[in-house]
C-alpha positions in Angstrom: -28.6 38.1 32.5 -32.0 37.1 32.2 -31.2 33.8 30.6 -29.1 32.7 33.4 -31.2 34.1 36.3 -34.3 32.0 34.7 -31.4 29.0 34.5 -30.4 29.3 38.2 -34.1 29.6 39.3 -35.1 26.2 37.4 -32.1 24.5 38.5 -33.0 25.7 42.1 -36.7 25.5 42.2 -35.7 21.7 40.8 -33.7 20.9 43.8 -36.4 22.6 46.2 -39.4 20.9 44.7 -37.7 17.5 44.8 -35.8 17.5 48.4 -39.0 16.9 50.0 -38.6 13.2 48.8 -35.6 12.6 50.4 -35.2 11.1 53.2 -31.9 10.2 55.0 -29.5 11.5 52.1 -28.7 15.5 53.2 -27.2 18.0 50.6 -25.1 21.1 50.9 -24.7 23.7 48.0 -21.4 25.2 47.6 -21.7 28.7 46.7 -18.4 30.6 45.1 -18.5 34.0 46.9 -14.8 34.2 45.1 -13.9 38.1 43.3 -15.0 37.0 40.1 -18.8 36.5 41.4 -18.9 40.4 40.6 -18.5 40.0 36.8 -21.8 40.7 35.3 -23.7 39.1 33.1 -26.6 41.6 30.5 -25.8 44.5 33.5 -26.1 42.5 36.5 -23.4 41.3 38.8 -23.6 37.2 39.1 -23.5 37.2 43.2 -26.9 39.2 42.5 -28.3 37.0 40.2 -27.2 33.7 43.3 -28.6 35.8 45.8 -32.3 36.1 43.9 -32.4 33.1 42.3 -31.9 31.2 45.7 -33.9 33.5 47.4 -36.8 32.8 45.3 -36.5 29.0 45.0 -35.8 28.9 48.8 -38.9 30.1 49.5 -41.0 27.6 48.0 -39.4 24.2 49.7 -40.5 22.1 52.1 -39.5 22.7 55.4 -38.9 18.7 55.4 -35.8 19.1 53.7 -32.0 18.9 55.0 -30.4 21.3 52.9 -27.0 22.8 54.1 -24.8 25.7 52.6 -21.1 26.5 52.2 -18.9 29.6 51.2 -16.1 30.1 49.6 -13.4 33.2 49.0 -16.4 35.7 50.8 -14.1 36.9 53.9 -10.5 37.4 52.7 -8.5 38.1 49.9 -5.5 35.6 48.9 -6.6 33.4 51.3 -7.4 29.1 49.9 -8.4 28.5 53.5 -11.1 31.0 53.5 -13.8 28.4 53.2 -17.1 28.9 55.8 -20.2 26.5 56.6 -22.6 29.2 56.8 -25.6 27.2 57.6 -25.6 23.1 58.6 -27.5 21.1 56.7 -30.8 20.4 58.5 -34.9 20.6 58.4 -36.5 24.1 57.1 -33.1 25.7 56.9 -34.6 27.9 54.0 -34.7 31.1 55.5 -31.5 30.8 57.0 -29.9 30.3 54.0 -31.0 33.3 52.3 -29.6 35.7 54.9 -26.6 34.1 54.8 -26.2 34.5 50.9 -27.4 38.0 51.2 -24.8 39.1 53.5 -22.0 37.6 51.0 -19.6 39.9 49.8 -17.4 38.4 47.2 -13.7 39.1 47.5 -11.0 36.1 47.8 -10.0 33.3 45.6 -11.6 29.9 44.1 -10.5 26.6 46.4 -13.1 25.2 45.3 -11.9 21.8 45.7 -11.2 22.1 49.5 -14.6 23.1 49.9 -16.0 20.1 48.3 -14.0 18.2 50.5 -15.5 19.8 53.6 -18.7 19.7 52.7 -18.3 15.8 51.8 -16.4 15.3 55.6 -19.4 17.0 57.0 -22.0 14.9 55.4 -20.4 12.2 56.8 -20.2 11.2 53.1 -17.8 7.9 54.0 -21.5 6.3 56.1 -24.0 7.8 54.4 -25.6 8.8 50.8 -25.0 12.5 50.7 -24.8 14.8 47.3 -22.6 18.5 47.4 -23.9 20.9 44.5 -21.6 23.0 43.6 -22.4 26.6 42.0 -19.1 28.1 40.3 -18.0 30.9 38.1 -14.2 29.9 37.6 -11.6 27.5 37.8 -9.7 26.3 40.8 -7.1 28.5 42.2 -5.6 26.6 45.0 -3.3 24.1 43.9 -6.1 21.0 44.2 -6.4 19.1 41.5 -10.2 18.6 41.6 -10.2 15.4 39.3 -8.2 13.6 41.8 -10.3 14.8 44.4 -13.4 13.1 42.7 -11.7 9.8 42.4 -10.8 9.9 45.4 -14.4 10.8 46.8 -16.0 8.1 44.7 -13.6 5.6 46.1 -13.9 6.0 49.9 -17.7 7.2 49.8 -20.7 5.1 50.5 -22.6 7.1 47.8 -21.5 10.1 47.4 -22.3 12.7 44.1 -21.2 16.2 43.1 -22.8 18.1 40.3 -21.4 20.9 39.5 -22.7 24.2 37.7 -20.7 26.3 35.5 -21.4 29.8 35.6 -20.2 31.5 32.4 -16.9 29.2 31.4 -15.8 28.5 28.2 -15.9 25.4 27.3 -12.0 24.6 28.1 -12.9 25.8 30.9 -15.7 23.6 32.0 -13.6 20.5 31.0 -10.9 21.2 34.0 -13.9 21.2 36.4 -16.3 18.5 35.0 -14.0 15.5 36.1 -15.0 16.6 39.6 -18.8 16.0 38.9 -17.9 13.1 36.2 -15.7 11.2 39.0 -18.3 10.9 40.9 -21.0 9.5 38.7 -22.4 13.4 38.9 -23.1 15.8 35.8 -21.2 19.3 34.8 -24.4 21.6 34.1 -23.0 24.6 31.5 -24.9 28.0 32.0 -24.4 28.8 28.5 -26.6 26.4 27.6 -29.8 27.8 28.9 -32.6 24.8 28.2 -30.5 22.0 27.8 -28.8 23.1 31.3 -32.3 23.2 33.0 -33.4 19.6 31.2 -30.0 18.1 32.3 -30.3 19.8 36.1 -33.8 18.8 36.6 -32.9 15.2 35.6 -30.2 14.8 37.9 -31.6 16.5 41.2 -34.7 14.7 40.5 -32.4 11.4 40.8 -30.8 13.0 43.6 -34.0 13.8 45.5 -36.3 10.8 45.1 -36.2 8.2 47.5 -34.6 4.9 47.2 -36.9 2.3 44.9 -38.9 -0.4 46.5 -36.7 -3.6 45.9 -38.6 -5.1 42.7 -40.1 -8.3 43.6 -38.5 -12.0 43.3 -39.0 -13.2 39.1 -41.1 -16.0 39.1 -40.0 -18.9 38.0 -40.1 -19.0 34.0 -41.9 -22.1 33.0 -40.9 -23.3 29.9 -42.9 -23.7 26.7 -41.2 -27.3 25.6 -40.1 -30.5 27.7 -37.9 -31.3 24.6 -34.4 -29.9 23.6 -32.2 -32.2 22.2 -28.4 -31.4 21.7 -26.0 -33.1 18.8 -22.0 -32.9 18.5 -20.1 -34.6 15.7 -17.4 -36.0 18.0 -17.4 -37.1 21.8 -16.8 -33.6 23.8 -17.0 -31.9 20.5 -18.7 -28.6 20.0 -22.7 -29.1 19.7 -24.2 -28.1 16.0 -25.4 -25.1 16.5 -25.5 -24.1 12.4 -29.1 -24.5 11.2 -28.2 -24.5 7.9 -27.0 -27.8 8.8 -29.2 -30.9 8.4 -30.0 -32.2 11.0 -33.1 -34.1 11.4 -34.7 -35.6 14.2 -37.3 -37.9 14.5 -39.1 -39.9 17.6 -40.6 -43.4 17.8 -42.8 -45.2 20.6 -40.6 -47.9 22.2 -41.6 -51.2 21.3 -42.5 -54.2 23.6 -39.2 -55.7 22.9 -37.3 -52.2 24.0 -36.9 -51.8 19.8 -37.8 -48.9 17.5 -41.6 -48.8 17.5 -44.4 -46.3 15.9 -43.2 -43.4 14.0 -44.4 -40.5 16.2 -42.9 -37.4 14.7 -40.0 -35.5 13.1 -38.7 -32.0 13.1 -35.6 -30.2 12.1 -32.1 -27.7 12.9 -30.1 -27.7 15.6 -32.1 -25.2 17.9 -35.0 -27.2 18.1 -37.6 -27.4 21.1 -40.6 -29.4 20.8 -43.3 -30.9 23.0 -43.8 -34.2 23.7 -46.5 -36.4 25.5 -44.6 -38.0 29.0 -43.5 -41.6 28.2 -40.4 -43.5 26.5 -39.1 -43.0 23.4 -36.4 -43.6 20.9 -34.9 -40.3 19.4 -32.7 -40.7 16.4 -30.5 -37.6 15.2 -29.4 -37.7 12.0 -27.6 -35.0 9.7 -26.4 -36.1 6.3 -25.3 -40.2 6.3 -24.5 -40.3 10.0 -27.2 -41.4 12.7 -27.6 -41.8 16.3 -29.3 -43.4 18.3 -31.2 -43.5 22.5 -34.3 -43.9 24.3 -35.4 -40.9 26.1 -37.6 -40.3 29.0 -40.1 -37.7 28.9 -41.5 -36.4 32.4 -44.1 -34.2 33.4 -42.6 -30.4 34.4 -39.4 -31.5 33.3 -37.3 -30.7 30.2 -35.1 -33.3 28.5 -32.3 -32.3 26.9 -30.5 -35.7 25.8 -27.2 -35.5 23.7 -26.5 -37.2 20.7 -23.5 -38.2 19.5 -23.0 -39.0 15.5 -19.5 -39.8 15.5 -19.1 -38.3 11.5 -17.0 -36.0 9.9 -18.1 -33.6 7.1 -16.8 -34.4 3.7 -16.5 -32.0 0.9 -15.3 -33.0 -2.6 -14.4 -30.6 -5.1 -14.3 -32.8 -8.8 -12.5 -30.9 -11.0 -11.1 -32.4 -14.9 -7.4 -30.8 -14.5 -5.2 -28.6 -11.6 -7.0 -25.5 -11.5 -9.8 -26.0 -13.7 -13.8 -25.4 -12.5 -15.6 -28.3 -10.6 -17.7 -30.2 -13.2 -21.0 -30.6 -12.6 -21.8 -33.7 -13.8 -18.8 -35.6 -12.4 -20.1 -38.8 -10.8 -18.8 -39.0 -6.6 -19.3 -42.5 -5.4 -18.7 -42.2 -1.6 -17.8 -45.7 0.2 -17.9 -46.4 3.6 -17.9 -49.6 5.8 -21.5 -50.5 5.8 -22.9 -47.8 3.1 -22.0 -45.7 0.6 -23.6 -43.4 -1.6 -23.4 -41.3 -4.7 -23.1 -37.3 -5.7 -23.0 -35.4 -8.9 -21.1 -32.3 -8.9 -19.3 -30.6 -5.7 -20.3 -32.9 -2.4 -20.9 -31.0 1.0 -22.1 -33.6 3.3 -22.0 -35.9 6.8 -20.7 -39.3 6.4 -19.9 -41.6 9.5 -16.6 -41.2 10.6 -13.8 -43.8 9.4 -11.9 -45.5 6.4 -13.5 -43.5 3.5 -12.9 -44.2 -0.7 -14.2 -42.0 -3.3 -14.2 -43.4 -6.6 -14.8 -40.2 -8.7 -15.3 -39.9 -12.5 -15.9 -37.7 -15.5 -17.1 -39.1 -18.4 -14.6 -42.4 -18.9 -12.1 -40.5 -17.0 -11.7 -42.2 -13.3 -9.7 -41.7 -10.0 -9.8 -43.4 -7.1 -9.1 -41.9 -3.9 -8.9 -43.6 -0.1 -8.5 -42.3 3.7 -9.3 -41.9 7.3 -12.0 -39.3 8.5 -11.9 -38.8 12.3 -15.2 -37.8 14.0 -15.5 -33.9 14.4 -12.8 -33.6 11.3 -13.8 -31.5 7.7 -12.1 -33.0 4.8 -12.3 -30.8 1.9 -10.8 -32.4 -0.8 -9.7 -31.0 -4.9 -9.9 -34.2 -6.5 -8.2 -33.6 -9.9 -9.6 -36.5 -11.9 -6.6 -35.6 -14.7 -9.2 -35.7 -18.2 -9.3 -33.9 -21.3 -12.1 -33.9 -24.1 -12.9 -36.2 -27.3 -15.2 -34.6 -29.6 -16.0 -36.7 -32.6 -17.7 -35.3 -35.7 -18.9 -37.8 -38.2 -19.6 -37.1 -42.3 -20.2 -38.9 -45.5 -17.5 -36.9 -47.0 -15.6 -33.7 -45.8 -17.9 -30.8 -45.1 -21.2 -33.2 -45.1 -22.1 -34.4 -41.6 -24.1 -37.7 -41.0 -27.2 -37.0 -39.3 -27.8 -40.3 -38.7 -27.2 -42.6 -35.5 -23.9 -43.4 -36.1 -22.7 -46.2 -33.6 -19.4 -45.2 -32.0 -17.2 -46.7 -29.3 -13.8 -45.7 -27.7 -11.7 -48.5 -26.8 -7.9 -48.1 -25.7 -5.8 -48.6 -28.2 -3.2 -51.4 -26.7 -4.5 -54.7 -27.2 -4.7 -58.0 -24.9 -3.0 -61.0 -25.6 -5.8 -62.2 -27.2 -6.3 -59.1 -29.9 -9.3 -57.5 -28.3 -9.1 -53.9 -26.9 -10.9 -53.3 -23.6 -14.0 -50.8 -24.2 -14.3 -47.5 -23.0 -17.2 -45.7 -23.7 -19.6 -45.5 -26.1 -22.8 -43.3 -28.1 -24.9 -42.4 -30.7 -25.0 -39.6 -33.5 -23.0 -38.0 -36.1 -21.6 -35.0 -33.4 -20.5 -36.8 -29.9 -18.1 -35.4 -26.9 -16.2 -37.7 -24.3 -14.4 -37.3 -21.0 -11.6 -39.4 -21.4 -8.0 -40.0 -19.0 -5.3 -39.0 -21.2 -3.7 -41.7 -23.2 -4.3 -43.4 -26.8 -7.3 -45.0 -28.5 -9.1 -45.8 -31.0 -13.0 -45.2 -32.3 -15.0 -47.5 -34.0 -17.6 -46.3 -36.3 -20.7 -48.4 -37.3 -23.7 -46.9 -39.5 -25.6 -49.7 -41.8 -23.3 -51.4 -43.9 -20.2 -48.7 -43.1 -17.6 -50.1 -40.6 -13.9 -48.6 -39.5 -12.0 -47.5 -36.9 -9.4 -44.5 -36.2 -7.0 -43.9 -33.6 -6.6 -40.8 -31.7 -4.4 -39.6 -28.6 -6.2 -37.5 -26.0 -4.2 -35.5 -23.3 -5.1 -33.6 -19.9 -6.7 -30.5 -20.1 -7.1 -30.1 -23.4 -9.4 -30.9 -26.8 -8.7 -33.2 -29.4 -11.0 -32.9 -32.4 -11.6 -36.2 -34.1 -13.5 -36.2 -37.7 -14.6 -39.7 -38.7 -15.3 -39.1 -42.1 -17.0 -42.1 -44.4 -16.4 -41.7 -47.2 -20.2 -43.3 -48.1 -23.3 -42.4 -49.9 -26.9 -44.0 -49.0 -28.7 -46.6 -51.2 -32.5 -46.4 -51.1 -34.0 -50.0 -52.6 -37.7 -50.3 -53.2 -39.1 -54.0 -53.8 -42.4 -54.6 -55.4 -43.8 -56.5 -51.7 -42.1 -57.0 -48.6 -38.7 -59.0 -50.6 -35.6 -59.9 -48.4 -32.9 -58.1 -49.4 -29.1 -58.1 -49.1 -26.2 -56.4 -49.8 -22.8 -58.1 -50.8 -19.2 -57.0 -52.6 -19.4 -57.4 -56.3 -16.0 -59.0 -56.0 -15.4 -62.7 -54.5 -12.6 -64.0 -52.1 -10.2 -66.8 -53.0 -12.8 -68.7 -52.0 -15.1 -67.8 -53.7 -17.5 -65.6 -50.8 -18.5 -62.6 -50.9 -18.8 -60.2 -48.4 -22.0 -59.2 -47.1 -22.7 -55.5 -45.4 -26.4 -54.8 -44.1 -29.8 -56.8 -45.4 -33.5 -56.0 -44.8 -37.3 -56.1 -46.1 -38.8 -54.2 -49.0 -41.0 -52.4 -50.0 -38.4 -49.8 -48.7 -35.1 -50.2 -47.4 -32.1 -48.0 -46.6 -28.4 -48.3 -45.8 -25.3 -46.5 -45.8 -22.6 -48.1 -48.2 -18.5 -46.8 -48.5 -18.0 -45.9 -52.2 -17.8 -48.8 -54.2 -19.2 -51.5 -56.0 -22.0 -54.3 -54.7 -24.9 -56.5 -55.2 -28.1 -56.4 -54.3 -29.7 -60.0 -53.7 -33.6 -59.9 -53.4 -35.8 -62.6 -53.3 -39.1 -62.7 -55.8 -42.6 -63.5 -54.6 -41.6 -67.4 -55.7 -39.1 -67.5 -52.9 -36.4 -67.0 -56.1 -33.5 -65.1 -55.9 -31.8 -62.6 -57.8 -29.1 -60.1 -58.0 -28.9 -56.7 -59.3 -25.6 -54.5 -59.7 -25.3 -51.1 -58.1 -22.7 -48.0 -57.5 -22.5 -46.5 -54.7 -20.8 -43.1 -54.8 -19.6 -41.2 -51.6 -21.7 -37.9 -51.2 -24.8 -39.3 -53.2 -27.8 -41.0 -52.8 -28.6 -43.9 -55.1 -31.6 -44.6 -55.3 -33.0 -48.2 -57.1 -35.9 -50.2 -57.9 -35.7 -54.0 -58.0 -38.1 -55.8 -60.4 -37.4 -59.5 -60.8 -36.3 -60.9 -64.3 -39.1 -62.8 -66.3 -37.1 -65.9 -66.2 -35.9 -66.9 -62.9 -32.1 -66.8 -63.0 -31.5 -67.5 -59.3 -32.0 -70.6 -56.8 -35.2 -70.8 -54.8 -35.0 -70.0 -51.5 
C-alpha cells in the first residue's frame, strides 16, 4: 500500500508542480470510482489511497492552473452511463476537487472509454491542445473498444494526449488499455512498477505541462569551406565516380595567353574532393587511369564551382590465364592498344582506358593471343583471356645423371620449316636447367656449348609439362700453351675433300671447351708464328686435360 500511495503522490505532486507552466492547454483527470476501487492494496482500500494521494498533491498547486475532474461508476450500479464531471476544468479548482473525491463512494462499473470521450468533448479537444489523465484499476466494461477510441481521438484532435495509470493490473491487463494512451502519442504508467512508474510519469506530465518552445531561430546560412568541387562520370548522363578507391586525379593549370594549358598550379586526388582555389581562370583536367578530360573553369569569389567532367572511358579488366580454368599468371605480358595510345600490364589488369576499338595482345612466355573489341563509355569489360600454353622445361647434361652447369646456348624454333629450310625462332636462354611458355604445337631445341652443337625435337601441348633432357654426350678439354698461342680444334678425320672440320678455337695460356666424345686435333701456333698439331680424346663424362709444347723441329707451316 505504501508503495503505491508514495506512487500516486509523485505522479500527482508531478502534474501539480508542473501545471503552473501551462498556459492555454487545460487537463481533466479521470478518476475510476468503479466497485473494484474498494480492493485493497497492504490493508488499505485503493479509493482511500486516490482520495489522500490527491488530497495531498492538491494542495500544493498553483492556483494558476486549469485542472478539471471526472467520475466514473460512483452513483449506480450496472449502469455504463454513470459517468459525472464533478468539477470543470478551470483556475485554483484544487480545493474543489478534493471534496468531490472525498465524497466518492465506489459502486458501478468501468466505461472508462466513454468517459475519456467526454472529457476530450469538453476540452474542446478538436480546437485546442488538451491532455485527459486517466487513473484506473480495471479493464473496460462497457462494450467500447478503447484502442479504437484512441485512434480515433488522435485523428480528429488538434493535440490531444491521454496517459493512462494502471492501478494494480497484470500485465495482460495493462496491454488492453495501453493502446488508449499509446494511440494518442500518450504513455501507460504501471503501478507495479513503483520507481520506474514515477520516472516515466514525471517525464511525461512535465512534457504535458511546460509551455510551447520558443520557435528556434532561422540557421544561418552555412558558408562553405571550398569554392572547388569538381564532379566526374565515365559516360554522358552516367553515374558520377563516387568510389575513392578509384583513381582519379585532378590537376589545375593557369590559362595561358593563347587560351592553352599554362603553369602547373596544383593536383589532388578521389572523387570527393573539395579544394580552394585563388578566383581566376583555369584549365582542370580529370583523369582516372588512361582516360582524360578536359575545361577551363572559372573560379569566383563566394561562389563554389562544381564543373563536371566527362572521360568518356570504360574500365577494362583482363584476367591472363595459361589454360581454361587455370590461375592468372603473374608475369603474363598485357599490351593494351587503343587509337592514339596504348600501354602495357603484367599480371591481372584493372584499369580506365578511353572508350572505343580496343586490342590486347596478351602473352606468356612465347605463348601469344590476340584479342580485339569495342568498349562503350560507362561499360566494364572483364575479360578471362585463356592464352592456351603449356610448359617446356629443358634440362641439359654431359651424360645422363651429370648436368652442365655451364651457359648452355638454347633456342626453340618451330619445327615446320620455310621453303627456304630455315625454321622461324621462338624463344631463346642460357643455362643447363631452363623453362618456357610455349602455344601447344611441335619444335625443336638447339643446343650450343663450345665446340658441342645439336638439336632435338619435342611436342608441347596445353596445360600440361613436357620434360626435355638434352643430353651431350661431351666431356671438357682444358689446353694450356706455354704464352698466349692460338689454338684450334678440328676432327681428326678429313672430308672427301680433304677439310676438316673445325669446332671452337681460342688463346693460351689456358683455354677450355666442351667437345662430343670423339676424336680431334689441336692446332696451336709456336712463338715463331709455326704451327703444329697434337692428337687428343675426348671422352663423354671426363675432363681431359693437355699441355701443348711445340716439337723441336718445326713440322708445321708458318703462319
Amino acid at each position: 500500500m505504501r508503495l503505491l500511495h508514495k506512487i500516486l503522490v509523485g505522479a500527482v505532486a508531478v502534474l501539480g508542480l508542473a501545471m503552473p507552466a501551462m498556459a492555454a492547454e487545460r487537463a481533466i483527470i479521470v478518476l475510476d470510482a468503479s466497485g473494484s476501487m474498494w480492493a485493497q492494496i497492504d490493508g488499505k482500500a485503493r479509493i482511500t489511497i486516490a482520495r489522500e494521494t490527491l488530497d495531498s498533491v492538491l494542495s500544493t498547486i498553483s492556483p494558476d492552473v486549469e485542472l478539471g475532474l471526472m467520475a466514473y461508476g460512483h452513483r449506480k450500479k450496472g449502469d455504463c452511463g454513470d459517468i459525472e464531471m464533478l468539477v470543470e476544468p478551470a483556475a485554483g479548482t484544487a480545493e474543489a476537487i478534493k471534496a468531490a473525491v472525498a465524497d466518492i463512494n465506489p459502486k458501478g462499473m468501468t466505461p472508462l472509454s466513454d468517459a475519456v470521450r467526454l472529457a476530450a468533448e469538453d476540452l474542446k479537444y478538436t480546437e485546442e491542445k488538451s491532455t485527459v489523465i486517466l487513473i484506473t484499476d480495471g479493464l473496460e466494461t462497457c462494450e467500447v473498444d478503447p484502442c479504437a477510441l484512441g485512434t480515433e481521438l488522435e485523428q480528429k484532435g488538434v493535440d490531444f494526449t491521454v496517459h493512462v495509470l494502471g492501478f494494480g493490473l497484470s500485465d495482460d491487463e495493462g496491454k488492453q488499455v495501453a493502446c488508449l494512451a499509446e494511440n494518442t502519442g500518450g504513455k501507460y504508467l504501471s503501478a507495479q512498477d513503483g520507481a520506474s512508474l514515477v520516472q516515466a510519469l514525471t517525464e511525461t506530465v512535465a512534457e504535458v505541462a511546460q509551455p510551447a518552445p520558443e520557435p528556434a531561430p532561422e540557421p544561418k546560412p552555412a558558408v562553405a569551406d571550398y569554392n572547388f568541387k569538381p564532379s566526374a562520370s565515365l559516360a554522358e548522363g552516367g553515374p558520377d565516380i563516387v568510389d575513392d578507391a578509384a583513381d582519379l586525379v585532378w590537376t589545375w593549370y593557369k590559362v595561358a595567353a593563347d587560351g592553352g594549358q599554362g603553369e602547373y598550379v596544383g593536383t589532388d586526388y578521389y572523387s570527393t574532393f573539395k579544394g580552394t582555389l585563388e578566383p581566376g581562370d583555369y584549365i582542370i583536367t580529370a583523369t582516372m587511369g588512361y582516360a582524360i578530360a578536359s575545361q577551363t573553369v572559372t573560379i569566383k569569389a563566394g561562389a563554389v564551382a562544381e564543373p563536371h567532367f566527362v572521360l568518356d572511358a570504360a574500365v577494362l579488366k583482363v584476367h591472363p590465364r595459361p589454360s581454361k580454368g587455370a590461375d592468372v599468371d603473374s608475369d603474363a605480358t598485357v599490351n593494351v592498344v587503343w587509337p592514339k595510345d596504348q600501354t602495357t600490364f603484367y599480371g591481372e589488369v584493372d584499369t580506365v582506358v578511353p572508350a572505343g576499338d580496343i586490342t590486347l595482345n596478351v602473352s606468356i612466355g612465347a605463348a601469344k593471343v590476340v584479342d580485339s573489341f569495342t568498349a562503350a563509355a560507362g561499360e566494364t569489360v572483364d575479360k578471362d583471356i585463356v592464352v592456351g600454353s603449356g610448359i617446356a622445361q629443358f634440362q641439359s647434361e654431359y651424360v645422363e645423371g651429370q648436368p652442365v652447369e655451364d651457359d648452355i646456348y638454347l633456342e626453340v624454333f618451330e619445327a615446320k620449316k620455310a621453303l627456304d629450310g630455315t625454321r622461324k625462332s621462338v624463344i631463346y636462354g642460357y643455362g643447363g636447367d631452363q623453362t618456357f611458355d610455349l602455344a601447344q604445337g611441335d619444335y625443336v631445341v638447339t643446343y650450343d656449348l663450345d665446340g658441342t652443337k645439336g638439336e632435338i625435337p619435342f611436342s608441347v601441348k596445353t596445360a600440361e609439362k613436357t620434360d626435355v633432357t638434352i643430353v651431350l654426350d661431351a666431356g671438357v678439354l682444358a689446353v694450356t700453351t706455354p704464352a698466349d698461342n692460338y689454338v684450334e680444334l678440328f676432327s681428326a678425320t678429313k672430308d672427301i675433300k680433304g677439310n676438316r672440320q673445325s669446332f671452337d678455337y681460342g688463346y693460351g695460356p689456358s683455354f677450355e671447351t666442351t667437345l662430343k666424345a670423339g676424336d680431334y686435333v689441336i692446332l696451336s701456333r709456336d712463338a715463331a708464328g709455326v704451327d703444329f698439331e697434337t692428337p687428343v680424346t675426348i671422352v663423354a663424362g671426363q675432363r681431359n686435360e693437355i699441355t701443348l709444347t711445340a716439337p723441336a723441329v718445326p713440322t708445321g707451316k708458318k703462319k
